[in-house]
C-alpha positions as CSV (number, residue, x, y, z in Angstrom):
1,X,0.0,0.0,0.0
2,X,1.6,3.4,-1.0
3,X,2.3,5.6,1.5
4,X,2.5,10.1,1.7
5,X,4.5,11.9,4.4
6,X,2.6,14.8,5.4
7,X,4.2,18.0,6.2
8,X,4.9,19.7,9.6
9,X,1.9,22.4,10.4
10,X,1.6,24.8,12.7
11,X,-2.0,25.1,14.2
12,X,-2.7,28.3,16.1
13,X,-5.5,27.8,18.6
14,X,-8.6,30.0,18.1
15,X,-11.1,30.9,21.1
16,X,-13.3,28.2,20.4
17,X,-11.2,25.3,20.4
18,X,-9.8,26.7,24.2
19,X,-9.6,24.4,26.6
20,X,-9.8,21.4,24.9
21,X,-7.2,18.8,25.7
22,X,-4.5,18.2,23.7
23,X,-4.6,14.8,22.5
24,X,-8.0,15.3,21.9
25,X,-6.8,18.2,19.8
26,X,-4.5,15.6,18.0
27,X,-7.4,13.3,17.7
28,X,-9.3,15.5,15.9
29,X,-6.6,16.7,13.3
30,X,-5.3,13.4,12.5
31,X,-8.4,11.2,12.4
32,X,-6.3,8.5,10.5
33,X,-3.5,8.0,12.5
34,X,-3.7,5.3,15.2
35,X,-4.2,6.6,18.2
36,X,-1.2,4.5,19.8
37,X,0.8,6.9,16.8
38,X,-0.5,9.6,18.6
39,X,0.3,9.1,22.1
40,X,4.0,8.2,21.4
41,X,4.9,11.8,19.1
42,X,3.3,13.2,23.0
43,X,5.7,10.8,24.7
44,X,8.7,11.3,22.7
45,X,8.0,15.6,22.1
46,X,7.6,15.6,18.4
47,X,4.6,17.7,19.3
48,X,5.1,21.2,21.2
49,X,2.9,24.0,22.2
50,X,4.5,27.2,22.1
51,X,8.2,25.7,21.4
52,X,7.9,23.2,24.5
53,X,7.1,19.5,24.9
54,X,3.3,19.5,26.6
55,X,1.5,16.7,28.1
56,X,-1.1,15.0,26.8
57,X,-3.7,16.5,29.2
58,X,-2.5,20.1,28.2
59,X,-5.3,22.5,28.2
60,X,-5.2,24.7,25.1
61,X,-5.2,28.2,25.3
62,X,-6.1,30.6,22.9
63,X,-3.3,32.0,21.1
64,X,-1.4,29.2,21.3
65,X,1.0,27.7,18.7
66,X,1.0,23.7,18.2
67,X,3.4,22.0,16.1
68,X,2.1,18.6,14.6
69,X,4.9,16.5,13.4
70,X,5.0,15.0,9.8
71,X,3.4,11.5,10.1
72,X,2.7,8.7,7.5
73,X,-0.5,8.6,6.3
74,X,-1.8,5.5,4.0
75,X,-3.0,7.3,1.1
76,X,-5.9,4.5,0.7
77,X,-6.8,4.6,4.2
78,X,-10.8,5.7,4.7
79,X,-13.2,5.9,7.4
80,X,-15.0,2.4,7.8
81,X,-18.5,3.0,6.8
82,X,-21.1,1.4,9.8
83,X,-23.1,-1.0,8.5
84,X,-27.3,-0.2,8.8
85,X,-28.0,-2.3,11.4
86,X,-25.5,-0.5,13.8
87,X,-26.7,2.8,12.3
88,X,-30.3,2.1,13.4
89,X,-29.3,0.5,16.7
90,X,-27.5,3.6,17.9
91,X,-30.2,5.9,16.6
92,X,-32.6,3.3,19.2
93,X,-30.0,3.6,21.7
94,X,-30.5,7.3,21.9
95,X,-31.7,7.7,25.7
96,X,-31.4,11.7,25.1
97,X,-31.4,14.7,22.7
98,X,-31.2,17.9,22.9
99,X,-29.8,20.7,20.3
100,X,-26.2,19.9,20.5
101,X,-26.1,16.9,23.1
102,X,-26.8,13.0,22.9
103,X,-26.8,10.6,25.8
104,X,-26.0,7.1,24.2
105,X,-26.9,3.5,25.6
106,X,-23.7,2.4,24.7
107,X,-23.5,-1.1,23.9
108,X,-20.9,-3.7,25.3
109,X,-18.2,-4.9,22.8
110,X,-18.4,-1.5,21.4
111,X,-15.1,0.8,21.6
112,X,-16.0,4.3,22.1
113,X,-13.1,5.3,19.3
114,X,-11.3,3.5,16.5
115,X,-7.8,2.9,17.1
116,X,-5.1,0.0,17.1
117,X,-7.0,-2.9,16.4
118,X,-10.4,-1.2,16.1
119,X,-11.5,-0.1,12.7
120,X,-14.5,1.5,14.0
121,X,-15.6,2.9,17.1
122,X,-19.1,4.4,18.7
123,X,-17.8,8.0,17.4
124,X,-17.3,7.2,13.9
125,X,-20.4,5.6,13.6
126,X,-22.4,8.3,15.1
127,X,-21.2,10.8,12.9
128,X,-22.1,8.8,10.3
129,X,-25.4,8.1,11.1
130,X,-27.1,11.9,10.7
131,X,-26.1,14.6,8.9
132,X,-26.6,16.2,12.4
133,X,-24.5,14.4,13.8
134,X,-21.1,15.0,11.7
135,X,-19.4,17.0,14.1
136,X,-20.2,14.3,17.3
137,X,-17.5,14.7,20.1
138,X,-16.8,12.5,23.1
139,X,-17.5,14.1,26.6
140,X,-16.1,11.6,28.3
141,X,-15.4,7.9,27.6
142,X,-16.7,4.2,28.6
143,X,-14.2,1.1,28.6
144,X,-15.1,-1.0,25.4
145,X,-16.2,-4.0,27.3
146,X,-18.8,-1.5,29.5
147,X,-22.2,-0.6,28.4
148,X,-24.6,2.5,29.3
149,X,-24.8,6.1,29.2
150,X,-22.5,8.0,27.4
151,X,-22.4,11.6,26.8
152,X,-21.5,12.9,22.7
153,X,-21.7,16.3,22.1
154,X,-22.8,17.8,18.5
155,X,-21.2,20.9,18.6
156,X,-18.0,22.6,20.5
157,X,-20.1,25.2,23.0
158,X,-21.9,22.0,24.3
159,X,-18.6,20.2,24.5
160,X,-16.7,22.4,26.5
161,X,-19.4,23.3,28.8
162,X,-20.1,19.6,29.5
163,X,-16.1,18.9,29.8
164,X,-16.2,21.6,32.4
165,X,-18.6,20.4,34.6
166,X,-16.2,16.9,34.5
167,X,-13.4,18.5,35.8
168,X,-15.3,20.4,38.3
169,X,-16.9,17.2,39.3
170,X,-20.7,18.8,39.0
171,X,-21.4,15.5,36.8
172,X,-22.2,12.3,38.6
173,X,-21.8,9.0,37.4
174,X,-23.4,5.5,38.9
175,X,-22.2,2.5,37.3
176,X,-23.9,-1.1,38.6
177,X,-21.2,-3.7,38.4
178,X,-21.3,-7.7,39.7
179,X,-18.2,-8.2,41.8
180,X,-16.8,-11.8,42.5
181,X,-16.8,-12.6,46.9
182,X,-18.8,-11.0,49.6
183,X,-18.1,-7.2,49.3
184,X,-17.1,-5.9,53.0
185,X,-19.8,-4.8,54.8
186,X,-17.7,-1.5,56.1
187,X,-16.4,-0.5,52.9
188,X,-18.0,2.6,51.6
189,X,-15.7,4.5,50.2
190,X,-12.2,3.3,48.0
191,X,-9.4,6.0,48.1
192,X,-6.4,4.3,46.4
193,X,-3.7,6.3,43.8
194,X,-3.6,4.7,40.2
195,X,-1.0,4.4,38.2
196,X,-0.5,3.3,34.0
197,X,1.8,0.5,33.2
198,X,2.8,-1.4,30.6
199,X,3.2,-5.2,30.5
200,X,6.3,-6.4,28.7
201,X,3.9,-7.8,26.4
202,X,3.0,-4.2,25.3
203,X,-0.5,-4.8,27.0
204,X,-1.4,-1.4,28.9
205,X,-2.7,-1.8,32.8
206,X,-3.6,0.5,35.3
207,X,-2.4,-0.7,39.5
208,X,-2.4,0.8,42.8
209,X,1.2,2.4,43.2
210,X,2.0,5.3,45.6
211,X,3.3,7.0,42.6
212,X,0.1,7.3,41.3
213,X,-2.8,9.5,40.6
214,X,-5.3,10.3,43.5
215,X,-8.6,8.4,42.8
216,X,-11.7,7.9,44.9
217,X,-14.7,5.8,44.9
218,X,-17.7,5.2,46.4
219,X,-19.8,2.1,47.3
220,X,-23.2,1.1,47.9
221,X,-23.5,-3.2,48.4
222,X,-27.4,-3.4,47.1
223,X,-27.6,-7.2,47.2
224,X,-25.6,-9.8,48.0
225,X,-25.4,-13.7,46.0
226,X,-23.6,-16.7,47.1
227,X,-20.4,-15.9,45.9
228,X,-21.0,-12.8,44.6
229,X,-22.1,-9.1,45.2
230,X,-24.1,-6.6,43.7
231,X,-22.7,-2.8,44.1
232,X,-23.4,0.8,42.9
233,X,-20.1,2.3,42.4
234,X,-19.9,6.0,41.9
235,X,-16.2,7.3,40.7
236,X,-15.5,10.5,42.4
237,X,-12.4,11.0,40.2
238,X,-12.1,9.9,36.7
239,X,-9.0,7.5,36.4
240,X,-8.7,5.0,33.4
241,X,-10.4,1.5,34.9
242,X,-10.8,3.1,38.3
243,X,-13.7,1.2,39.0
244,X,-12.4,-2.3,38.0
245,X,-9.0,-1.6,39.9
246,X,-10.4,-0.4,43.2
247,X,-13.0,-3.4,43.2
248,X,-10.1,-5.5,42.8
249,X,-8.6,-4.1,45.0
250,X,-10.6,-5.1,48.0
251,X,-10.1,-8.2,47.1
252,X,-13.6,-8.6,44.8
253,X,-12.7,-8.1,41.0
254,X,-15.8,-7.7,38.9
255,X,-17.5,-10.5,37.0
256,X,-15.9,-11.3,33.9
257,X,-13.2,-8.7,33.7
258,X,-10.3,-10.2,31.7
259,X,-8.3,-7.7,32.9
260,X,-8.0,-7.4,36.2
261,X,-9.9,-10.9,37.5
262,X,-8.4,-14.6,38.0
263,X,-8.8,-16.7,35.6
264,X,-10.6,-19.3,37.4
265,X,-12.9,-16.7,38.3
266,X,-13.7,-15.9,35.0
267,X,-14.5,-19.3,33.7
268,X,-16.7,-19.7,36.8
269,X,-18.7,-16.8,35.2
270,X,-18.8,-18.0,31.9
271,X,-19.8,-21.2,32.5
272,X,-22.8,-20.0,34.7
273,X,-23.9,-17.8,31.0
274,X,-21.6,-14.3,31.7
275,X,-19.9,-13.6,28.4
276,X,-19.0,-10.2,29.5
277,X,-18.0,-7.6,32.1
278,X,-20.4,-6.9,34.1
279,X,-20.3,-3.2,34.6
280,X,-22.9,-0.7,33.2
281,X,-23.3,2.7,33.3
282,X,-26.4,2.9,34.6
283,X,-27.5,6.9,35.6
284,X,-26.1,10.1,34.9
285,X,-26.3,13.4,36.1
286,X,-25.6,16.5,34.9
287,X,-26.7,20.9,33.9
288,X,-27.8,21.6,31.2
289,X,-29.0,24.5,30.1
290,X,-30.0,25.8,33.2
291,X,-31.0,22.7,34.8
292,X,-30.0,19.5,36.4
293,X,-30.6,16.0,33.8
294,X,-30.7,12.8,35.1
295,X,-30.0,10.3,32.3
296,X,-30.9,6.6,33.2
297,X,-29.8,3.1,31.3
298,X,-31.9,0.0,32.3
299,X,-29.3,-2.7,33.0
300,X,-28.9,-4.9,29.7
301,X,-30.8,-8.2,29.1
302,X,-28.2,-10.6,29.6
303,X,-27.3,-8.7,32.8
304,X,-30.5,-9.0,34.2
305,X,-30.9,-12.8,33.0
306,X,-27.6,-13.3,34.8
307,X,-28.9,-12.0,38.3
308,X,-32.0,-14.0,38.1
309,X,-29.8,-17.0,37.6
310,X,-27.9,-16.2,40.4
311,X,-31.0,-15.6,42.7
312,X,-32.4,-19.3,41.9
């Protein structure tokens, strides 16, 4: 497959694109580069703001100057087109609209974003779906293996507004999620630093290392199964797999989480019918012009099917 080499450009950030992140920046001007490309010209400084190397959670400012790196592009690389059945089931899924907002049921098995390995993601295909939709943005982001609500904005005011509230935590998320043991009775609240790693396999995991990230989470046991326990889990801070890594660990990894659970545990699920991780995303709450939405997801057949095999 031939291949061009773009050249360097020089974006300068206009008012309306401040305070957007900067890999999301990236995202947005090089839609087909990997997003794994991405992250390493961050890592290694082939892209600076103002002269200087920047972290990938820069804010942008107006004014300022970002260099983007000449990068390999394939020159017969396209957009994967969704096919019309997941057109029509995300246009179902739609638990919300408003002029420039969508709240998504997100489906499991579904990355939010294409990237390494994913030709397609939730984002593409939305934009594809409506010509009102073009412009669709993530507000925030769901793990591929987790359904429920999910926020997409449809134009940048909404965006930025909604990304604010996020980092001034006025949004609140409540996830349901199955974990594997008895969850302790005393244990309301998880308050354990994250950290990233890599495996030397190149796989990317996320453990609880001083030299981490503060993260908090709250817990609410609402029913408890032999063997396993049902929680509400409400992140207070928004860490990659926060939820999955603090349930782990207190010792109770959720059901079906090839990540972070034992294997044994895992099989024990699958064999009883669980084919997937049990977390959803099951309310959210947020302002929006000038009041407060609650958004709610009913918890997915086949995770309601599982609880009522666990209650005979």
């Amino acid at each position: 497959m031939s291949q061009s080499l773009s050249k360097v450009r020089y974006v300068t950030i206009s008012e309306d694109r401040a305070g957007q992140r900067l890999d999301n920046f990236l995202f947005n001007e090089l839609k087909s580069v990997p997003r794994s490309r991405v992250y390493k010209m961050l890592r290694s400084g082939e892209v600076r703001v103002n002269s200087r190397r920047a972290r990938q959670t820069h804010r942008l400012l107006a004014g300022d100057h970002v260099r983007i790196p000449p990068v390999f592009l394939a020159e017969t690389a396209r957009t994967e087109a969704p096919s019309r059945a997941l057109r029509n089931e995300l246009s179902d899924r739609v638990l919300l609209e408003e002029k420039g907002l969508l709240v998504i049921d997100k489906p499991s098995g579904l990355a939010v974003h294409g990237g390494s390995g994913v030709s397609l993601g939730l984002i593409e295909a939305v934009r594809q779906t409506r010509p009102s939709w073009s412009k669709a943005e993530l507000v925030h982001r769901l793990d591929r293996e987790t359904s429920g609500c999910l926020m997409v904005a449809t134009n940048r005011r909404t965006l930025l507004a909604l990304q604010e509230q996020l980092r001034e935590k006025r949004v609140q998320k409540q996830y349901l999620a199955l974990v594997t043991g008895n969850w302790p009775r005393n244990t309301r609240w998880v308050q354990a630093p994250l950290e990233r790693q890599s495996l030397a396999n190149g796989e990317r995991i996320v453990r609880v290392s001083g030299q981490g990230k503060q993260a908090k989470t709250a817990f609410h046991c609402q029913q408890r199964y032999r063997g396993y326990s049902l929680v509400q889990a409400e992140p207070i801070t928004g860490r990659t797999h926060q939820i999955r890594v603090h349930a782990q660990h207190q010792g109770c990894p959720i059901a079906g989480d090839t990540k972070y659970a034992p294997r044994e545990a895992n099989r024990a699920v699958a064999a009883l019918g669980l084919k997937r991780l049990f977390l959803h995303a099951e309310r959210l709450s947020f302002d929006f012009e000038g009041s407060r939405r609650e958004v709610y997801a009913c918890l997915p057949k086949e995770l309601s099917a599982f609880l009522e095999k666990l209650s005979k």
